[in-house]
C-alpha positions in Angstrom: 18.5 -14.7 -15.6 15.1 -13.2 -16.4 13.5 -10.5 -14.6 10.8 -11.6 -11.8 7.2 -11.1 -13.3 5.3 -8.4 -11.8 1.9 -8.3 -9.9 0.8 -11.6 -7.8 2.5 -14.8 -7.0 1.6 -17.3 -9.3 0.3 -20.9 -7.8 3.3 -22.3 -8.6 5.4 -19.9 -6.7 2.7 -20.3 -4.1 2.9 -23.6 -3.7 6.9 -23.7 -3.5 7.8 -20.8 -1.3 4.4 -20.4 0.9 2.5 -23.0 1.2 4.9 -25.8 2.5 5.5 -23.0 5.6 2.6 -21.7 6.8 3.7 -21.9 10.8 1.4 -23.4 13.7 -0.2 -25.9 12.7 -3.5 -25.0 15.4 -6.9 -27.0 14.9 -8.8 -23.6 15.5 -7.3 -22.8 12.0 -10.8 -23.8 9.4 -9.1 -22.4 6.4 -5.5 -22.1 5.4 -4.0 -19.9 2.8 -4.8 -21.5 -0.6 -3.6 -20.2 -4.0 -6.8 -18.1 -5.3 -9.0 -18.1 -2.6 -9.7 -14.8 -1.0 -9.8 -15.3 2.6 -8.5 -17.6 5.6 -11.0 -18.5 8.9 -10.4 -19.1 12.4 -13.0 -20.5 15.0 -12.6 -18.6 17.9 -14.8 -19.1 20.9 -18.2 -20.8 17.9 -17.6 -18.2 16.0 -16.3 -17.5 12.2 -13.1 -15.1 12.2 -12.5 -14.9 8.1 -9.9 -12.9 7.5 -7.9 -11.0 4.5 -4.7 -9.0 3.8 -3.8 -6.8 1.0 -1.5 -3.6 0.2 -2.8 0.0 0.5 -2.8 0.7 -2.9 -3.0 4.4 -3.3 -2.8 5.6 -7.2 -2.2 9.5 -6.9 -3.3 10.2 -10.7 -6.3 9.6 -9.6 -6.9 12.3 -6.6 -6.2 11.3 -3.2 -9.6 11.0 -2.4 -10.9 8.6 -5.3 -7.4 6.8 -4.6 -8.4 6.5 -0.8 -11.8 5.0 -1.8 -10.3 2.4 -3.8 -7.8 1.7 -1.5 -10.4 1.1 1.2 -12.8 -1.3 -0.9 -9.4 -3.0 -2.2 -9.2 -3.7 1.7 -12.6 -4.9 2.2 -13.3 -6.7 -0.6 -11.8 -10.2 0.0 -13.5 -10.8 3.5 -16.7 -9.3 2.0 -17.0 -12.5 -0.3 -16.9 -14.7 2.7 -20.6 -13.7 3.3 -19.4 -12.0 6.7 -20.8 -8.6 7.2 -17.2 -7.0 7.6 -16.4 -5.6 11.0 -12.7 -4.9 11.7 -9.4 -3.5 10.2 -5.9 -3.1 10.9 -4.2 -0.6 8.3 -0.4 0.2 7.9 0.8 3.0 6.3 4.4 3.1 4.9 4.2 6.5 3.0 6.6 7.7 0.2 8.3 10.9 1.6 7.0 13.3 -0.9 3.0 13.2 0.8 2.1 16.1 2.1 0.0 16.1 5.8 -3.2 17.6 3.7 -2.9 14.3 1.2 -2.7 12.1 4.0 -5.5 13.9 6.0 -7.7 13.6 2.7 -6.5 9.7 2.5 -7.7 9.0 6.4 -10.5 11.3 6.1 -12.0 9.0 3.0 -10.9 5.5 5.0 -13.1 6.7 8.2 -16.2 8.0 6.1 -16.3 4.6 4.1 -15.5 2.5 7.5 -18.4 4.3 8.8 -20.3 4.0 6.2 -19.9 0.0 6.0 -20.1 -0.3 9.7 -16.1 -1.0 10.5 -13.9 0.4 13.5 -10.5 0.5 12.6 -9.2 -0.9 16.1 -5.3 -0.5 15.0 -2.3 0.7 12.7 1.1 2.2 12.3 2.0 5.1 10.0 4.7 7.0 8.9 6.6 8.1 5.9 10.0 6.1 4.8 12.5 6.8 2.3 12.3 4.1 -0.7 9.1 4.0 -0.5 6.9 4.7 -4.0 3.0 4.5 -4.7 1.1 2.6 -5.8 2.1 0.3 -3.0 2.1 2.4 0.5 1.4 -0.6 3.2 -0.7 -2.7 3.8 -4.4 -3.8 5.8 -6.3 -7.1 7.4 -9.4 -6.9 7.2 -11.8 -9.0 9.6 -15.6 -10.2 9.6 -17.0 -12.1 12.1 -20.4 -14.4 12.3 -22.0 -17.7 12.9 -20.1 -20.5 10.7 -23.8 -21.6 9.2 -23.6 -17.6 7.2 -20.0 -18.3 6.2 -19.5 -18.2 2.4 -16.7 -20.9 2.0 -14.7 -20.5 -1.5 -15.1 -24.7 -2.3 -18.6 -24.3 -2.1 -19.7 -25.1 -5.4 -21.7 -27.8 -6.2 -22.9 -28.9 -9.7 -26.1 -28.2 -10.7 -25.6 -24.3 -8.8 -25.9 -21.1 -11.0 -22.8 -19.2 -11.6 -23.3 -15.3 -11.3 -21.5 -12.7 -12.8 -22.1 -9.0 -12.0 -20.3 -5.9 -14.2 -18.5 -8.2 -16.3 -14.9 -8.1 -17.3 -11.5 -5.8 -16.8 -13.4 -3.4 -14.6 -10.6 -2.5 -12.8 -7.7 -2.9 -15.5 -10.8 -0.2 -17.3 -10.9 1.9 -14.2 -7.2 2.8 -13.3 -5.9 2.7 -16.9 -7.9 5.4 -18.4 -8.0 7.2 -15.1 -4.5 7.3 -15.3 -3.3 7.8 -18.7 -6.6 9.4 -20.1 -4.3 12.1 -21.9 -2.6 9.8 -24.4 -6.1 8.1 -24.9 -7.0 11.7 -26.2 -7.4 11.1 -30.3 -6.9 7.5 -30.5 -10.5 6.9 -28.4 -13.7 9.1 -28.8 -13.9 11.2 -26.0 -17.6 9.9 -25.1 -15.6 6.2 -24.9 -12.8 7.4 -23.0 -15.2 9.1 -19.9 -17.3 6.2 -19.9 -13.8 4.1 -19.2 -13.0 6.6 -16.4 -16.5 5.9 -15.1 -15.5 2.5 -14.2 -13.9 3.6 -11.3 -16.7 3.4 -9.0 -17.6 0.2 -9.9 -14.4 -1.2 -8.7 -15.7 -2.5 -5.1 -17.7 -5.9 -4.8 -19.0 -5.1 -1.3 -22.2 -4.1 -1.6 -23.2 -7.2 -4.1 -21.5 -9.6 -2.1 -23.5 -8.7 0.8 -26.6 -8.2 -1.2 -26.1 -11.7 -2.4 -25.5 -13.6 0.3 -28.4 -11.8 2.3 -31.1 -12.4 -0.8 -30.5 -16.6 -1.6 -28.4 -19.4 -0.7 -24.8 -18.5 -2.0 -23.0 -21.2 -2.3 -19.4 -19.8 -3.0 -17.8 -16.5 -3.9 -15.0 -14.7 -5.4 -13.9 -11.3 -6.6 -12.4 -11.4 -10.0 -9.2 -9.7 -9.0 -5.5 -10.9 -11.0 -6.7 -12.8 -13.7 -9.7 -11.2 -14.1 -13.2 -13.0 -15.2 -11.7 -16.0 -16.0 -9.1 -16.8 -13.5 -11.5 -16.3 -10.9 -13.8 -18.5 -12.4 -11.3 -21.0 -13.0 -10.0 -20.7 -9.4 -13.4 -21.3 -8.0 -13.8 -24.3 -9.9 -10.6 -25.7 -8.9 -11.3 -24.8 -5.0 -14.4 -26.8 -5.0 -13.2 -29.7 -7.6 -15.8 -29.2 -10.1 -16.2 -27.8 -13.4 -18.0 -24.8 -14.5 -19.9 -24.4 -17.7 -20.3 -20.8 -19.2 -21.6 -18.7 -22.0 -19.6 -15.9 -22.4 -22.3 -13.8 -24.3 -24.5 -14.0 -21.2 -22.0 -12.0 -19.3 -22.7 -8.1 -19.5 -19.2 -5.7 -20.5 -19.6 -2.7 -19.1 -19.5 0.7 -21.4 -16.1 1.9 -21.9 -14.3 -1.4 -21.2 -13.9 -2.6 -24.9 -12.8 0.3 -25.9 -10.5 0.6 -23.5 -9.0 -2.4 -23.3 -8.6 -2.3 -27.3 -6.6 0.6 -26.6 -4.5 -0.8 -24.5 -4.0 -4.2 -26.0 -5.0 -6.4 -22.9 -7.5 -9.3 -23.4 -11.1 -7.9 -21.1 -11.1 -12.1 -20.2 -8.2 -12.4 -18.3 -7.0 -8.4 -17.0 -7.5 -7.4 -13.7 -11.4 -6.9 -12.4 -11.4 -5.7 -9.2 -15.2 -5.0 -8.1 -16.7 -7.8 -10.3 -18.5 -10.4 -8.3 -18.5 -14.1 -8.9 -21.2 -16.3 -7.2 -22.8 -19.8 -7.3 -25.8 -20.1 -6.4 -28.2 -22.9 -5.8 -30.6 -23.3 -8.2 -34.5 -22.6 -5.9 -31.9 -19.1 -4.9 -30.8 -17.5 -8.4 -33.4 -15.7 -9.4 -33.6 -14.1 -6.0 -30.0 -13.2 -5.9 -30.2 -11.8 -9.7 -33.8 -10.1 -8.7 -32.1 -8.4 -5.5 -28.9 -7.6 -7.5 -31.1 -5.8 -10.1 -33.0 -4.2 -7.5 -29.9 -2.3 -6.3 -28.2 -1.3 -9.6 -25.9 -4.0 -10.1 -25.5 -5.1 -13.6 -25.5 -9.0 -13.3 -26.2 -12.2 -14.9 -26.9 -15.7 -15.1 -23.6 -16.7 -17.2 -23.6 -20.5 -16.9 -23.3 -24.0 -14.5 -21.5 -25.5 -12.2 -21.3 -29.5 -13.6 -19.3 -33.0 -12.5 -15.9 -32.5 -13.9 -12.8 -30.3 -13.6 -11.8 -26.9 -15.0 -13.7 -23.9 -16.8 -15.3 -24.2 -20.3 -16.5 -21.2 -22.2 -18.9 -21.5 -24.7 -17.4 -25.5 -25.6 -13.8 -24.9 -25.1 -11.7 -25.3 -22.8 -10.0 -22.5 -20.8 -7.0 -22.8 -18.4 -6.0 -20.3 -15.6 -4.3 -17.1 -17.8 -1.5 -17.1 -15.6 0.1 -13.6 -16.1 -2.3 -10.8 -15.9 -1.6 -8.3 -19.0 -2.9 -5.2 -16.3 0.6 -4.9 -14.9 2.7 -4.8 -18.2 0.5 -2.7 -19.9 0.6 -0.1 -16.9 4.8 -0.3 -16.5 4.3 0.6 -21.0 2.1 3.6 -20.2 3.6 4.8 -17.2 7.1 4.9 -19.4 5.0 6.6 -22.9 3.6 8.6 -19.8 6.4 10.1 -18.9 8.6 10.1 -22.1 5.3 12.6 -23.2 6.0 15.2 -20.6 9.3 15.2 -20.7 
């Protein structure tokens, strides 16, 4: 018997094990749990609940406070893409025993500046420290947004003839927590001026602020955040959620410095790894230009990579591309973690 594969359930594991049991079957219920898609919604009382759950992923190789800021955005991210300013979250800790009060203190400390900063209360919890427990994976959060149904972003939005937009490109993340974490044995095998521009992707791992600076600046259609899978699974997810192909040049889509090399380094395709933090958006066409003009305004690296047409699937540049599946992020961390520690042993 083979070993389970790491990181997120794949759709068919979804659609055995989950799908077919998803409890109550209530008519207040407006979007179920699909394979891919980032968030479910409720009506309740007119309005749009969209909701989202994901582990508190805290990465101590990283500092406690940039680990708590990642954690947090990881939180926020999936029920940012539903257009919904987000509003409310419910976090669990389950700490590994060895945290110290001061660690945790810098942890909470980061969560309420960023909740404040965004405009969430965080209305309830539980935390506590429990043998067996190990990072990265410490708990885990819902996250809620609330609004009128006519601003929800729904992920089967896309409709041919929309713009796709892409901001930051590919492997952000997979960028981001690799060299963060295992910058030392990068040391002589990648320039150093490569290796801190890598590290530098770290704060680019959050799609908030585009998602909402979208959705405010032209008629979104549907969104996603390239999370397992990276640029294109998401893409192909979204094309798959609204029935619909999608047409893309991959040379329109900017890579962000740092991520080639990186991701050369570690042997993991930029395409398919892990991109936590990079936005993916159709838009209708009179709206593009205003989304990529308002995007532009406010930093964001983003682009105009391709259409949504009649049709099934993803196509890059002519060819066909199916969902990758396995995400090469999580084998490519367990390899380094273990050459990690073999080094300071």
């Amino acid at each position: 018997m083979s070993d389970p594969e790491l990181g997120k359930a794949d759709r068919e594991f979804f659609d055995e094990y989950i799908y077919p049991r998803l409890g109550a079957d209530r008519d207040d219920v407006r979007l179920q749990p699909q394979h891919g898609v980032d968030f479910g919604v409720a009506d309740v009382g007119g309005q749009a609940l969209a909701m989202a759950t994901d582990p508190v992923f805290v990465v101590p190789a990283a500092g406690f406070e940039r680990a708590a800021w990642f954690a947090f955005h990881i939180l926020l991210s999936d029920v940012a893409v539903s257009g919904l300013d987000p509003a409310y979250l419910s976090v669990d800790f389950n700490l590994p025993p060895e945290i110290t009060d001061e660690q945790f203190e810098t942890v909470w400390e980061t969560f309420d500046e960023e909740a404040t900063d965004l405009g969430v209360s965080i209305v309830t919890g539980h935390t506590g420290r429990y043998a067996g427990v190990n990072y990265p994976m410490v708990g885990g959060a819902t996250s809620l947004a609330v609004g009128d149904f006519e601003e929800l972003v729904t992920p089967d939005g896309a409709r041919p003839g929309d713009h796709v937009i892409v901001t930051k490109g590919p492997a952000i993340e997979a960028t981001g927590l690799l060299s963060v974490h295992f910058d030392s044995l990068m040391e002589g095998a990648v320039p150093d001026d490569e290796i801190q521009a890598a590290k530098d992707r770290f704060y680019d791992m959050s799609p908030i602020k585009e998602a909402m600076v979208a959705s405010t600046a032209g008629p979104v259609t549907a969104m996603h955040d390239a999370t397992e899978g990276g640029v294109y699974g998401g893409l192909f997810e979204m094309a798959r959620s609204a029935g619909v192909g999608f047409e893309i040049e991959r040379d329109r889509i900017p890579i962000q410095p740092g991520v080639q090399a990186a991701c050369e380094f570690f042997d993991i395709d930029p395409w398919i790894s892990i991109s936590e933090g990079t936005l993916l958006a159709t838009v209708d066409p009179d709206g593009a230009s205003d989304v990529l003009s308002a995007l532009e305004s406010q930093g964001i690296p983003a682009a105009d990579a391709g259409r949504v047409v009649e049709g099934s699937g993803l196509t890059v540049d002519g060819e066909s591309v199916d969902h990758p599946g396995k995400d090469p992020y999580w084998a490519a961390f367990e390899e380094y973690m273990g050459k990690l520690q073999a080094a300071e042993e």
